[in-house]
C-alpha positions in Angstrom: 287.3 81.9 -7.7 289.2 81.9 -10.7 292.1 83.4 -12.0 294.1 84.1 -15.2 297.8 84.0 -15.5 300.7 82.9 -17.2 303.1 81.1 -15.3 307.1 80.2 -15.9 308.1 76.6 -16.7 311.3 76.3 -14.9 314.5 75.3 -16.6 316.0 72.0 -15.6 318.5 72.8 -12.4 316.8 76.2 -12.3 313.8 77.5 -10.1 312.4 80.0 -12.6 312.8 80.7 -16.3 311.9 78.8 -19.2 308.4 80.2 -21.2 305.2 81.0 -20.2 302.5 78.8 -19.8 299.0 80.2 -20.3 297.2 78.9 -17.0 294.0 79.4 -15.6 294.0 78.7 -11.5 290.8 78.0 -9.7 291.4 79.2 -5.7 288.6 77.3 -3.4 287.0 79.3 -0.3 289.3 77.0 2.2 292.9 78.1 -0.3 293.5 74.9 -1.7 294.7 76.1 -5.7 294.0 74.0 -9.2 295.7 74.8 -12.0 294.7 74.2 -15.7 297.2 74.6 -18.3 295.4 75.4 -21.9 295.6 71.1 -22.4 293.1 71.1 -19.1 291.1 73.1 -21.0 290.0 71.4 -24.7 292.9 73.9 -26.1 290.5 76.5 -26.2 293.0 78.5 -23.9 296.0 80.4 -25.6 297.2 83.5 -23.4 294.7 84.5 -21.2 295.0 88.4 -20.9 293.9 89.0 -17.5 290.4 89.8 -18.1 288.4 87.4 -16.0 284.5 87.1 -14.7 281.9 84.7 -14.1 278.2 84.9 -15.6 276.0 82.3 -16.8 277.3 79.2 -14.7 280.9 80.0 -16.6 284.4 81.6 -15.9 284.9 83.5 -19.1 288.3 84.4 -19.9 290.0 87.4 -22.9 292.7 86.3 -24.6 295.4 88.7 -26.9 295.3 89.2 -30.6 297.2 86.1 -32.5 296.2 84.2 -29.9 292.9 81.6 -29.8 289.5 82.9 -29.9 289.1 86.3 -28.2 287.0 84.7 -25.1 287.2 81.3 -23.6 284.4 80.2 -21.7 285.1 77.3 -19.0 282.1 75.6 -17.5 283.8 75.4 -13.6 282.5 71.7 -13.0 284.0 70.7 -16.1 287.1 73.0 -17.3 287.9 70.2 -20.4 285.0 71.1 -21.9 286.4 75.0 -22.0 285.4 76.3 -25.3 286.5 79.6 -27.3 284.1 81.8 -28.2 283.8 84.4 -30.8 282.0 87.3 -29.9 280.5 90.0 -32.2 282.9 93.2 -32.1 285.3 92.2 -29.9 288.5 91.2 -31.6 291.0 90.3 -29.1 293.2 91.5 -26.2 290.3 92.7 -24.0 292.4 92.9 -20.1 289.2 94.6 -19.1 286.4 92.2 -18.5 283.5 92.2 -16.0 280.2 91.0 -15.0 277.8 94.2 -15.4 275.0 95.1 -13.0 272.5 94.4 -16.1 274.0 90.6 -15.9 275.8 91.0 -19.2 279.7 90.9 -20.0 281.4 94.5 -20.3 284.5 93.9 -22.1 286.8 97.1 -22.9 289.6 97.1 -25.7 291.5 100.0 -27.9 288.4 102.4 -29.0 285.3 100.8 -27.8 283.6 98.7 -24.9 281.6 96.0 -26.0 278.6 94.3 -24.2 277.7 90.6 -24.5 274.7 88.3 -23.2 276.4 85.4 -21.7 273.2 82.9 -23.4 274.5 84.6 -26.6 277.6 86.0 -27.2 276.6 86.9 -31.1 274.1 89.5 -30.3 276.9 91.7 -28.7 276.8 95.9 -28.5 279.6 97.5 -29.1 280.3 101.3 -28.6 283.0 103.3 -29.7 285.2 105.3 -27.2 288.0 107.2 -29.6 291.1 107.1 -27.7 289.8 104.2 -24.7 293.1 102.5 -23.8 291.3 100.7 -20.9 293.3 99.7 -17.9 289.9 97.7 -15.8 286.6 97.8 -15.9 284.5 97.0 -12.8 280.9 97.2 -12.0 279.2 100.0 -9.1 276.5 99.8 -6.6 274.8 102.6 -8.8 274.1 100.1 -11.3 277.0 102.1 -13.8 280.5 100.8 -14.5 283.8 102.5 -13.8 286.5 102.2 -16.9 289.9 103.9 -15.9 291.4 104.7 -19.4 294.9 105.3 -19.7 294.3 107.2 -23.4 292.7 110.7 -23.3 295.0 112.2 -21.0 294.0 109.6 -18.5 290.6 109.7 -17.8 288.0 107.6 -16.0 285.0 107.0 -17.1 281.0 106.2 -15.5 279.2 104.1 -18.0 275.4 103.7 -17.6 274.5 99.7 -19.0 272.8 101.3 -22.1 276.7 102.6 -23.5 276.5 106.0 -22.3 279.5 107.4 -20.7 280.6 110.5 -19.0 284.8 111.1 -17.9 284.7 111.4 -14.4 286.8 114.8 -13.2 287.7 116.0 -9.7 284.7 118.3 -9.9 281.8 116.5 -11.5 281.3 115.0 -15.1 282.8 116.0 -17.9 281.4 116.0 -21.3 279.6 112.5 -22.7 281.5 110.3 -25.1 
């Protein structure tokens, strides 16, 4: 497993402080941790963003605006060869990320979720949610994902892998987006 963080450099006779390093950490089944500062990774890494899933043979990660490339894909037997990768509608800053039921990326950012082949990141979907300030994004068992959305009033919604989407209320669904 992977994950995405930033961690503090600590100051000289200090134990915490100093700026954050982007990091990605790789955690193996028996608990022994890797890190990979963005120089273990071809650079391709600026601040990872918390998004994180695996599809394709690779760990992709999000990154925030200003930062590298808006995803960076790390092949896990050989992070150095990490790469950034544009992909088609998705600018940046994407903390919601997931592998979708349909085997492509789901990413969610401001306004819109955005779908991605992990062969070919080019021929991504996007589709526009007004108001989505997207706190996750996770796959279900009903072959749907779940997006809680912190815009809207706060709202979560059931998205079906062709972009439709419904806001989930106590009593049933609400009306599509």
């Amino acid at each position: 497993m992977l994950v995405a963080a930033q961690a503090r450099r600590p100051r000289a006779g200090q134990g915490r402080g100093g700026p954050a390093v982007p990091r990605v950490g790789r955690v193996r089944p028996d608990g022994t941790t890797t890190q990979f500062a963005t120089g273990d990774l071809g650079n391709a890494l600026g601040f990872p963003s918390g998004g994180i899933t695996s599809a394709g043979g690779f760990v992709w990660v999000s990154q925030p605006p200003a930062s590298k490339d808006p995803i960076v894909k790390i092949p896990t037997a050989n992070p150095a060869a990490a790469t950034g990768v544009p992909v088609t509608g998705l600018t940046a800053g994407a903390t919601a990320l997931t592998t979708g039921p349909d085997g492509n990326i789901w990413a969610a950012i401001t306004d819109k979720i955005v779908k991605f082949p992990p062969a070919n990141p080019a021929a991504a979907t996007s589709y526009t949610v007004t108001g989505l300030l997207p706190k996750a994004i996770a796959p279900s068992t009903d072959g749907t994902l779940w997006v809680p959305d912190t815009g809207g009033g706060g709202r979560l919604l059931d998205v079906t892998p062709a972009g439709a989407g419904h806001p989930v209320h106590a009593r049933g669904y609400g009306t599509p987006f």
